[in-house]
N, C-alpha and C positions, 0 to 999 in steps of 0.2 A: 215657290210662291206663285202662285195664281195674280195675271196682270189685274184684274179688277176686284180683287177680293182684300179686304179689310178684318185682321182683328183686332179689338180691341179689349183693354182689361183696366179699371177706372178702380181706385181704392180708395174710397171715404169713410176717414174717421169723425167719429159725433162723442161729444160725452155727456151725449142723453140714452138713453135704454133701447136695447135692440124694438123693441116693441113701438113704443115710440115713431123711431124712426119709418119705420117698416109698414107704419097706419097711414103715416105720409105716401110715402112712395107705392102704395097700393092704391093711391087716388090721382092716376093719370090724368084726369079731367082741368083738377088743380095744380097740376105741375107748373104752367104758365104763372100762376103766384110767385113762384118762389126762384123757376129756374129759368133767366134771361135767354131767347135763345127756341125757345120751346113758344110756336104761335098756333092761334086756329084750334084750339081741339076742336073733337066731334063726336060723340057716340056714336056708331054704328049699330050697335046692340050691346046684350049684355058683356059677349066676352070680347069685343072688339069697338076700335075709336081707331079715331087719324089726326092728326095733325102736322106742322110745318114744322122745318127747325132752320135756324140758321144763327153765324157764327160771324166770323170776320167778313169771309170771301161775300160777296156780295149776288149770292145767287141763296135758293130756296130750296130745302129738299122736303116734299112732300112724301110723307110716309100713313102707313095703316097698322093698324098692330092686332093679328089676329088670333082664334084659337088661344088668347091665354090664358093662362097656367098659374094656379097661386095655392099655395100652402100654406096656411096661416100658422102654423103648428111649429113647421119649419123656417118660418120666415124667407119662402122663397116664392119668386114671381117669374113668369117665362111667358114671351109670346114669339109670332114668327113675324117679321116683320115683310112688307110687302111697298112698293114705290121705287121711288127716286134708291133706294136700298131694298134690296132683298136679304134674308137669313133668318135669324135669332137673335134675343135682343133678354137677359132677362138679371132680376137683381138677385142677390143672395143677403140676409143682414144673419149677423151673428152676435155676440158679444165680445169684447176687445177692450182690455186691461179694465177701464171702473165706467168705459161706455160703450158704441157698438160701432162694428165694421162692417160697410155697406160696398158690396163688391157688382161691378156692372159690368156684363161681360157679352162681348157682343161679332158677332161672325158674318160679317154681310160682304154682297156682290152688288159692286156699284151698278144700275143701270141704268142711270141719270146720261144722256148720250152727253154733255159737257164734261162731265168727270171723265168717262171712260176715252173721250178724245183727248182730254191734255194731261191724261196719265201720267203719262211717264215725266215730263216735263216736273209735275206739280205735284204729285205724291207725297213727298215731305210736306207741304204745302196743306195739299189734303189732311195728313195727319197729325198737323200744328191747331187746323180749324178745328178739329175734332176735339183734341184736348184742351183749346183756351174754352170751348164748349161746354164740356167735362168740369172744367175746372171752375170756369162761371156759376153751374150746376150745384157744385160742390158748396162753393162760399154762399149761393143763395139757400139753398137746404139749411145750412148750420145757422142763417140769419130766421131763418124763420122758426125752426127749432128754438132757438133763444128768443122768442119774441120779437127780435129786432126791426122786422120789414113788417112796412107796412103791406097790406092786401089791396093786391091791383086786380082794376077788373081779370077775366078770362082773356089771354089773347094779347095784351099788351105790354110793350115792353117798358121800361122803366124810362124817364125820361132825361 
């Protein structure tokens, strides 16, 4: 294992239609709607934006997500990610038993100098943030999918 390298692999089930799902999560712009956690977008251009994320830990990672990648056919989306994290960053949806499986799989090199300094210490740590992250992500996606949240501006997080 590589000291400052992260993978991760996020499994959300929905029992709305892969299609569905998948119209969502191809408008990174809107994700701030839906997913706590997710601040700031931007467009940079067409195949590329940035925005902030943050979780427990009380610090900010600033990321760009470039060159991506989307199959609409396939229901799959892929960018390189660039910041506070470097690698790949990209979704997969499919169909799963009477709705669909929404798989996040993601390959980065911390190069955030905080992270990479209290590594070793904080690792679990690191990858507790990521998942209550993920998992915030998760329960916001399926509240929006069902109608249930209301729509917040861009950017802001719930109060």
């Amino acid at each position: 294992m590589e000291l400052h390298r992260y993978r991760f692999r996020s499994v959300w089930d929905f029992a709305r239609p892969p299609d569905e799902v998948f119209a969502v999560l191809r408008v990174v712009d809107d994700w701030p709607l839906w997913w706590p956690g997710v601040r700031r977008p931007r467009r940079i251009d067409e195949q590329s934006g940035a925005f902030l994320l943050r979780s427990l830990l009380p610090f900010d990672l600033d990321l760009t997500i470039t060159g991506a990648f989307e199959d609409r056919e396939s229901r799959v989306l892929r960018g390189v990610v660039g910041g506070d994290l470097e690698g790949t960053s990209g979704w997969s949806v499919c169909p799963y038993k009477t709705g669909s499986r929404a798989v996040l799989e993601q390959d980065m090199v911390a190069r955030k100098a905080l992270i990479r300094r209290l590594e070793v210490p904080f690792r679990p740590l690191f990858r507790a943030n990521h998942y209550l992250l993920t998992y915030r992500g998760h329960r916001g996606l399926r509240a929006w999918l069902d109608g249930g949240q209301e729509i917040r501006p861009s950017g802001t997080r719930p109060g």
